[in-house]
C-alpha positions in Angstrom: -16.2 -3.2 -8.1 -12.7 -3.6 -6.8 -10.9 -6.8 -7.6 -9.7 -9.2 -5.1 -6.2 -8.8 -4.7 -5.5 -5.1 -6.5 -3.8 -2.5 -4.7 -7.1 -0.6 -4.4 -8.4 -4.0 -2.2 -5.4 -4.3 -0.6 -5.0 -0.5 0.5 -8.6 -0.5 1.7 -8.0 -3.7 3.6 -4.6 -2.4 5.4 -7.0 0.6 6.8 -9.8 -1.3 7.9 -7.5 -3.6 9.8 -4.9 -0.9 11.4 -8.9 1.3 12.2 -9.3 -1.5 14.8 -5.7 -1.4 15.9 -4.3 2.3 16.5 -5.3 5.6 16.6 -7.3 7.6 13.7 -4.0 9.9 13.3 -1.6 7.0 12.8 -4.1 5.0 10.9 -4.0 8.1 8.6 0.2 8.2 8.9 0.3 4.8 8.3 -2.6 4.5 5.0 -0.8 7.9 3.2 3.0 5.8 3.5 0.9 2.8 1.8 -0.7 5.0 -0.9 3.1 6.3 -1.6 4.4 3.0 -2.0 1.4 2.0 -4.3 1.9 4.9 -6.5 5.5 4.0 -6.8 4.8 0.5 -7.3 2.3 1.3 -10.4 4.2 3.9 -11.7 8.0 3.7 -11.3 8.6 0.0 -10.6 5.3 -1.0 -12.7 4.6 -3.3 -11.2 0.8 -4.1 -11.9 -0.1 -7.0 -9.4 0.5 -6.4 -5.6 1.6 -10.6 -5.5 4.7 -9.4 -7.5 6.3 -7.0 -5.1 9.6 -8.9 -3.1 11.5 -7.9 -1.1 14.1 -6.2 -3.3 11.2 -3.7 -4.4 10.5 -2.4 -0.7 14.2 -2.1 -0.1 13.9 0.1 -3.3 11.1 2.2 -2.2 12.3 5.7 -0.8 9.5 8.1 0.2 9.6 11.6 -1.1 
């Protein structure tokens, strides 16, 4: 079972919502930019709770 509030929840919630919003190809666009920015979260920043990020950490974030 996920947790409330991990990134797993989160990420899965941010699809579900933008899958009633936009297209399947830019749901999929949009979902594999998150998944980056999770992975860089966790590993580089380590950053371990998704309620820690600020605004400092997205501005850090650079996509390879």
């Amino acid at each position: 079972m996920v947790r409330n509030g991990s990134w797993e929840w989160l990420l899965e919630g941010f699809k579900f919502d933008l899958e009633t919003e936009v297209k399947p190809r830019t749901v999929e666009y949009y979902y594999d930019h998150a998944r980056l920015f999770v992975r860089w979260a966790q590993d580089e920043a380590q950053i371990a709770d998704p309620q820690l990020v600020n605004k400092r950490d997205i501005q850090k974030f650079r996509p390879p």
